[in-house]
C-alpha positions as a Markdown table, in Angstrom:
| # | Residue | x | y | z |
|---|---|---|---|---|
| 1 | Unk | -80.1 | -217.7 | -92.2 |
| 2 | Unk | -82.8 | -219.8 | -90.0 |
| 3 | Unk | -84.5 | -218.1 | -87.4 |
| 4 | Unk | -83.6 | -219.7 | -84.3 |
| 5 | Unk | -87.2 | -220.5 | -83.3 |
| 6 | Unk | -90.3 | -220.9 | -85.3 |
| 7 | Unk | -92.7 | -217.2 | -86.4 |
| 8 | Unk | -96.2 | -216.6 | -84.9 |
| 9 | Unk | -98.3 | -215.0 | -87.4 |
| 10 | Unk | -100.5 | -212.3 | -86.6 |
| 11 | Unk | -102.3 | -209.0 | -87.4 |
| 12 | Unk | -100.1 | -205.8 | -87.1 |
| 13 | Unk | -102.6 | -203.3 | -85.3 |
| 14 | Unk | -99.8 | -200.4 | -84.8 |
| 15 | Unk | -96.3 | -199.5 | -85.0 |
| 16 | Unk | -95.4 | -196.3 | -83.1 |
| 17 | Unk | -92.2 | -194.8 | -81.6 |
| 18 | Unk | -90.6 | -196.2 | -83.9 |
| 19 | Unk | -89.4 | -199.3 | -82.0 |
| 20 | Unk | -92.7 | -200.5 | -80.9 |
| 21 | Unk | -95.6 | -202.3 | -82.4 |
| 22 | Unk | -98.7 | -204.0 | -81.2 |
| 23 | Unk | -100.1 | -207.3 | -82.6 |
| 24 | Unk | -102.5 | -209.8 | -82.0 |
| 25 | Unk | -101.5 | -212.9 | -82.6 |
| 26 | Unk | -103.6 | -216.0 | -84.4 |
| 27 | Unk | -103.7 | -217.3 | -80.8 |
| 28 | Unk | -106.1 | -214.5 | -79.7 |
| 29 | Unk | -102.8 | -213.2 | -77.5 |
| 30 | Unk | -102.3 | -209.3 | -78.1 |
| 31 | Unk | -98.2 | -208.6 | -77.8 |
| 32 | Unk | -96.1 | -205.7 | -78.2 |
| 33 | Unk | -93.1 | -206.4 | -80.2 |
| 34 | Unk | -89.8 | -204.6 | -80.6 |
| 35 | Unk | -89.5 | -203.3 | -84.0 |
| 36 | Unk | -86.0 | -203.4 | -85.3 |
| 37 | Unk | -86.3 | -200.5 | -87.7 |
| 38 | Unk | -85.4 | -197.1 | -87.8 |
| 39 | Unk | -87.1 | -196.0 | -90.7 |
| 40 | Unk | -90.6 | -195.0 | -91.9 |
| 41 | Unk | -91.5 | -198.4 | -93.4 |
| 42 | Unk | -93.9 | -196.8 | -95.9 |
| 43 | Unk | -96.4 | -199.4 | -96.9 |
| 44 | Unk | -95.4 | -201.7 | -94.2 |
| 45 | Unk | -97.1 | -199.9 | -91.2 |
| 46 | Unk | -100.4 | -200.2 | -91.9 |
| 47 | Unk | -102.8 | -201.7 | -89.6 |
| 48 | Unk | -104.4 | -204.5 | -90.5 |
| 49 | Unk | -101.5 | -206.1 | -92.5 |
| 50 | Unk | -100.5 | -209.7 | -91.5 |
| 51 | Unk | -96.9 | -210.0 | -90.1 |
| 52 | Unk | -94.6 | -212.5 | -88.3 |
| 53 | Unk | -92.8 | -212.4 | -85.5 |
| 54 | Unk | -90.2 | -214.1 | -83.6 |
| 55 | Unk | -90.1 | -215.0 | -80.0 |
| 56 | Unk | -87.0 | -214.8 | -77.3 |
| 57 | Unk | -86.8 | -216.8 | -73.8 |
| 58 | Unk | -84.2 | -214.2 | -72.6 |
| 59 | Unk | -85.8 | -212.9 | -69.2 |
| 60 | Unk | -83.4 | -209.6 | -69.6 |
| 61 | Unk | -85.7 | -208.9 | -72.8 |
| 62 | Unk | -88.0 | -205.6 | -71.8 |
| 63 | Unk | -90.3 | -206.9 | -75.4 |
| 64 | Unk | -90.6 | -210.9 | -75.6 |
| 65 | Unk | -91.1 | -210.7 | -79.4 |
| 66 | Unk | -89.7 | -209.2 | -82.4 |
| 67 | Unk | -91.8 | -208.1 | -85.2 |
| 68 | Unk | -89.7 | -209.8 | -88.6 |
| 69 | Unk | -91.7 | -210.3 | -91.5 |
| 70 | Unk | -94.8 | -208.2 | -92.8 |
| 71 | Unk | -96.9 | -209.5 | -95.8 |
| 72 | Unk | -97.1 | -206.7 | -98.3 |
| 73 | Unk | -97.8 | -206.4 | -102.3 |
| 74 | Unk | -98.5 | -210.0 | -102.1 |
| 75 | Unk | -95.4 | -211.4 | -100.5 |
| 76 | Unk | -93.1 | -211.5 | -97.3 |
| 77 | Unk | -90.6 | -208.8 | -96.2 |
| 78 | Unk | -88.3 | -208.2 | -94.4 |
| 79 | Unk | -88.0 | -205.2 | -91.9 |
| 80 | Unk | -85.5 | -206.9 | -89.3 |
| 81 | Unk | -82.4 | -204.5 | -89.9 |
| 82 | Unk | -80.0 | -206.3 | -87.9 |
| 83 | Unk | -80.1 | -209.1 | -90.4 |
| 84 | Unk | -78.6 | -207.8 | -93.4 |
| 85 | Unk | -75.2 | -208.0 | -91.6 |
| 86 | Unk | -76.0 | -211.7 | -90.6 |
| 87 | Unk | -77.3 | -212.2 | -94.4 |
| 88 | Unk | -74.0 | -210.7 | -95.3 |
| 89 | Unk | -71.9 | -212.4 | -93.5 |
| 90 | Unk | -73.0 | -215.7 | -94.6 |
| 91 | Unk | -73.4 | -215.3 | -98.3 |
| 92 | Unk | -69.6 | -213.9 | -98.3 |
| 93 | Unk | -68.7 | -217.4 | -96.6 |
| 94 | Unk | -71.0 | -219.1 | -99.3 |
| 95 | Unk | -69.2 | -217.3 | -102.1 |
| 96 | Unk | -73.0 | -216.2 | -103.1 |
| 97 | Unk | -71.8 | -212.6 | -104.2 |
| 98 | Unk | -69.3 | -213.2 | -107.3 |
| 99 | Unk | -68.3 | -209.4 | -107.4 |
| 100 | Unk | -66.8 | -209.8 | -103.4 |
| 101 | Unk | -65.2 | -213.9 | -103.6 |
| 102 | Unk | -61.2 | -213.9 | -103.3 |
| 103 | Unk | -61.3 | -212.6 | -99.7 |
| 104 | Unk | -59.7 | -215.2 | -97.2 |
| 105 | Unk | -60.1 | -212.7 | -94.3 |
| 106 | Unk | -63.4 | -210.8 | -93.6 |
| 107 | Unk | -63.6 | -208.5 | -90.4 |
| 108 | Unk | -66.7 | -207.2 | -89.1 |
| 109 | Unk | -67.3 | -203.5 | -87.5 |
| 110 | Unk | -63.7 | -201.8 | -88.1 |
| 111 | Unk | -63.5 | -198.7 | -87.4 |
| 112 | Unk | -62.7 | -196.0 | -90.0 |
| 113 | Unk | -63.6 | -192.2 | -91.3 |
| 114 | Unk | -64.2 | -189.9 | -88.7 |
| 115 | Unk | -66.2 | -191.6 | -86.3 |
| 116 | Unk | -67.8 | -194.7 | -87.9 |
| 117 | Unk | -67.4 | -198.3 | -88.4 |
| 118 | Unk | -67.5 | -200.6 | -91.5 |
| 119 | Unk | -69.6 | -203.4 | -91.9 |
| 120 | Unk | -66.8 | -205.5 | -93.3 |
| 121 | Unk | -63.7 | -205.1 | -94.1 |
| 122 | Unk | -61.9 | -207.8 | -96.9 |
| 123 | Unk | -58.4 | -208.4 | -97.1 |
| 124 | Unk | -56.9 | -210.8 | -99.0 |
| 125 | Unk | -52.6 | -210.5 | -99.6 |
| 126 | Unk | -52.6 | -209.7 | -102.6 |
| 127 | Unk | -55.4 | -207.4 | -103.4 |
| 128 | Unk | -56.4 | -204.1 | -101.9 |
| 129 | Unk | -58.8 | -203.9 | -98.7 |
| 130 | Unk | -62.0 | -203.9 | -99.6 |
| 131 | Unk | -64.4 | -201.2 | -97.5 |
| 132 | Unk | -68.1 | -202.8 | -97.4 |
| 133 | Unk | -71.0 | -201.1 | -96.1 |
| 134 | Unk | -74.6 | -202.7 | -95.9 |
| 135 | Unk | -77.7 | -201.5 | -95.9 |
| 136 | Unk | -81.6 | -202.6 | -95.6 |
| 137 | Unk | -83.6 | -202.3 | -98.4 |
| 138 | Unk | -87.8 | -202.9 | -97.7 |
| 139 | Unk | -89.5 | -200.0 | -99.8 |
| 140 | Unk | -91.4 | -200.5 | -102.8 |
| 141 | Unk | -93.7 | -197.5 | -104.3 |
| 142 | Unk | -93.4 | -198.7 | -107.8 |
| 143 | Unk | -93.9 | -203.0 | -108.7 |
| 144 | Unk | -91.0 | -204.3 | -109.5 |
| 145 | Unk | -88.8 | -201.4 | -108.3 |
| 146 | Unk | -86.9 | -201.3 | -105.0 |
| 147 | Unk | -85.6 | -198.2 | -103.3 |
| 148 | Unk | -83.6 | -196.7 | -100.6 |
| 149 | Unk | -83.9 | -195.3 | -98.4 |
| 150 | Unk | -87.5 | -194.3 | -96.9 |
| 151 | Unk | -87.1 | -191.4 | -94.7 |
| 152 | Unk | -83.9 | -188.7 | -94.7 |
| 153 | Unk | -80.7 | -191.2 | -94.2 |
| 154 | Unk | -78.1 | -188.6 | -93.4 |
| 155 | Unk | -75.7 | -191.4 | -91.6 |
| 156 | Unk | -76.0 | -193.4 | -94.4 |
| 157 | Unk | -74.9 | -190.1 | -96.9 |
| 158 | Unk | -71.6 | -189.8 | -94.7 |
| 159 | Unk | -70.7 | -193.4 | -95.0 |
| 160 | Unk | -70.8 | -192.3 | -99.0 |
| 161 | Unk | -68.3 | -190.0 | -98.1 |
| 162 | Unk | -66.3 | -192.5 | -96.0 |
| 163 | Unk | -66.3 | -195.2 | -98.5 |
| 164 | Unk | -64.8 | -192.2 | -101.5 |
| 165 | Unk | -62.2 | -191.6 | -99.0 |
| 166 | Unk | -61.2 | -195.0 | -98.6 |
| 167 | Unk | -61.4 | -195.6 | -102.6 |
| 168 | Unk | -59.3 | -191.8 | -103.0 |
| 169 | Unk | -56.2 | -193.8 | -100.6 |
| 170 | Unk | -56.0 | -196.5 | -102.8 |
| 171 | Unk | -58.4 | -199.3 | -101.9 |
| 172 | Unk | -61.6 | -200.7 | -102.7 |
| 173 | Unk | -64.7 | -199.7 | -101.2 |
| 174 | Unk | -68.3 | -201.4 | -101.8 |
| 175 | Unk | -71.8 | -200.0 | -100.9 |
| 176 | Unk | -74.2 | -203.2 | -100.9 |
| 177 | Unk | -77.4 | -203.1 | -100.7 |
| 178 | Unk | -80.0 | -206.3 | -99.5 |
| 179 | Unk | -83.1 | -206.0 | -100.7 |
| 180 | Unk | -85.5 | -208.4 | -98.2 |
| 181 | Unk | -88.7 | -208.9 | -100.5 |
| 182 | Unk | -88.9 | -211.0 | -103.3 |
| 183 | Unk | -91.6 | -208.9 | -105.6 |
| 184 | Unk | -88.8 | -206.5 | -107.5 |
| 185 | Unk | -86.5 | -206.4 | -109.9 |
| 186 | Unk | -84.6 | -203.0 | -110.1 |
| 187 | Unk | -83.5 | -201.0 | -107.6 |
| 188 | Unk | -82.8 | -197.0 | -107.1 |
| 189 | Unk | -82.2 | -194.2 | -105.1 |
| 190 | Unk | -85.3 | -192.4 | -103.8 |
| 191 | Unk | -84.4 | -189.1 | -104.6 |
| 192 | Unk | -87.8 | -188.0 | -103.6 |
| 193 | Unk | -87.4 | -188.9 | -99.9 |
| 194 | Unk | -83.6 | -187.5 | -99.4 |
| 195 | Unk | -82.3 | -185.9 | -102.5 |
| 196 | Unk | -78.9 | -185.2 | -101.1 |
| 197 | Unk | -78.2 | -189.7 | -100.4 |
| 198 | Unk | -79.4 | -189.9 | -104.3 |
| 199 | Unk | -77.0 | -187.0 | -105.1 |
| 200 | Unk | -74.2 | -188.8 | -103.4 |
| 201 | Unk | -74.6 | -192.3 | -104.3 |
| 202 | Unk | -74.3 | -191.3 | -108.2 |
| 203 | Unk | -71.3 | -189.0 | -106.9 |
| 204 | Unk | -69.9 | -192.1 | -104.7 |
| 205 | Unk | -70.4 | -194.4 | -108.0 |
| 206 | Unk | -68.4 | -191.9 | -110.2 |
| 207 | Unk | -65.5 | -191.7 | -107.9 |
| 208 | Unk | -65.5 | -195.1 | -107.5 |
| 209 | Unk | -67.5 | -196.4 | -105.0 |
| 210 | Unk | -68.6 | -199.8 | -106.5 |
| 211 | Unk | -72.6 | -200.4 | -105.9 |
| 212 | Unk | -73.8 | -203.9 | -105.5 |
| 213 | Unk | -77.6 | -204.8 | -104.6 |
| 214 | Unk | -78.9 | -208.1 | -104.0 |
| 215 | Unk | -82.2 | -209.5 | -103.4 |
| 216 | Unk | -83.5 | -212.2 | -100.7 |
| 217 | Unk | -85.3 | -215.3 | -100.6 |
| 218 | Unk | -87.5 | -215.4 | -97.4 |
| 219 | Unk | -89.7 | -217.2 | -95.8 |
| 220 | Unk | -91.3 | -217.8 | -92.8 |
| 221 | Unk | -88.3 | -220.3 | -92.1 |
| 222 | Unk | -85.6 | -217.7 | -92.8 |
| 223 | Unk | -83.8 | -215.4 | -95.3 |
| 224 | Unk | -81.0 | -215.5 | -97.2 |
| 225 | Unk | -79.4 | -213.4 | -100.0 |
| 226 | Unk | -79.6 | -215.0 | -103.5 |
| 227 | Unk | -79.7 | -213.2 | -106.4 |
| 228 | Unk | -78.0 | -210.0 | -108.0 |
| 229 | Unk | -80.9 | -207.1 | -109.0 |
| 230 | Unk | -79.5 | -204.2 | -111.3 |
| 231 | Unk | -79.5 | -200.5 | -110.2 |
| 232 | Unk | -81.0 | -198.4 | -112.2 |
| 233 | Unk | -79.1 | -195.0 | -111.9 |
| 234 | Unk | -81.3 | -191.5 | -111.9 |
């Protein structure tokens, strides 16, 4: 995946309310970005840290720029969570993940559970559906070693549930997760930030669930899944 227009570099000076963060840019230019990420971004916040952003024409935009990229640990990563659906997407169409190929037909945002919608579902005529949730991956407290999430998740703990359901009527359901930095090489539950998602993805993985997690490539041109990482099980 390219971003459709080339980054500005810059200095992050704060992220607050979540979805906002001030930068100045090389130019001299001091912005306020949208930041596209829920979470705490432990290690990712700081002030000071250099980071990248993207820039939209669209005059219905309240924030010009999007913060993408922050340099961290000595590498780029990735906080944009709206892109590992995109990333997603396109490495199922580029065969990239071996364990989800053999899928002619791959439908985005179905609903299913209660009140929640898949990331993808796979069908294929002669296999079961396959259920496929995503999620972000950007903390690291430990080199090497990846984790999820970084604050409580509880939607993401339901979707566990949702994807044991779907494996408990018969199909196949896969938790994925896309790890946007390219310093580690493991990945595991962070049972000190939520306990309970730890507790339920080894619970998810025993009835079932399959877990897959993939790391990125990235750049300041763009990001793109590439390689499987092993998840290392409490």
């Amino acid at each position: 995946m390219q971003f459709p227009s080339p980054l500005a570099r810059g200095v992050l000076v704060q992220r607050y309310k979540r979805f906002f963060a001030d930068v100045v840019l090389d130019s001299g230019a001091a912005i306020t970005a949208h930041c596209p990420n829920p979470g705490a971004m432990l290690g990712l916040n700081r002030p000071g840290l250099t980071c990248w952003v993207s820039a939209s024409d669209n005059p219905k935009r309240k924030l010009a720029h999007t913060l993408e990229l922050v340099e961290a640990d000595g590498g780029l990563v990735g906080i944009n969570t709206m892109w590992p659906n995109k990333l997603t997407a396109e490495a199922l169409s580029n065969g990239v993940i071996a364990e989800l190929a053999g899928y002619p037909t791959v439908r985005p945002e179905v609903k299913y559970g209660a009140a929640s919608r898949v990331d993808f579902l796979l069908t294929a005529p002669d296999r079961s559906a396959c259920w496929l949730e995503v999620k972000n991956v950007h903390l690291s407290r430990t080199p090497g070693l990846a984790e999820f999430p970084d604050c409580v998740a509880a939607r993401s703990s339901r979707h566990l549930k949702e994807l044991e359901a779907m494996v408990a009527a018969g199909d196949r359901a896969v938790l994925l997760f896309v790890v946007q930095r390219t310093d580690c090489e493991a990945f595991c539950a962070c049972a000190e930030l939520d306990p309970a998602f730890a507790r339920g993805l080894d619970q998810a993985a025993d009835a079932g669930v399959e877990v897959l997690v993939y790391g990125c490539g990235l750049s300041i041109g763009g990001v793109s899944i590439t390689h499987a990482i092993p998840w290392r099980r409490r």
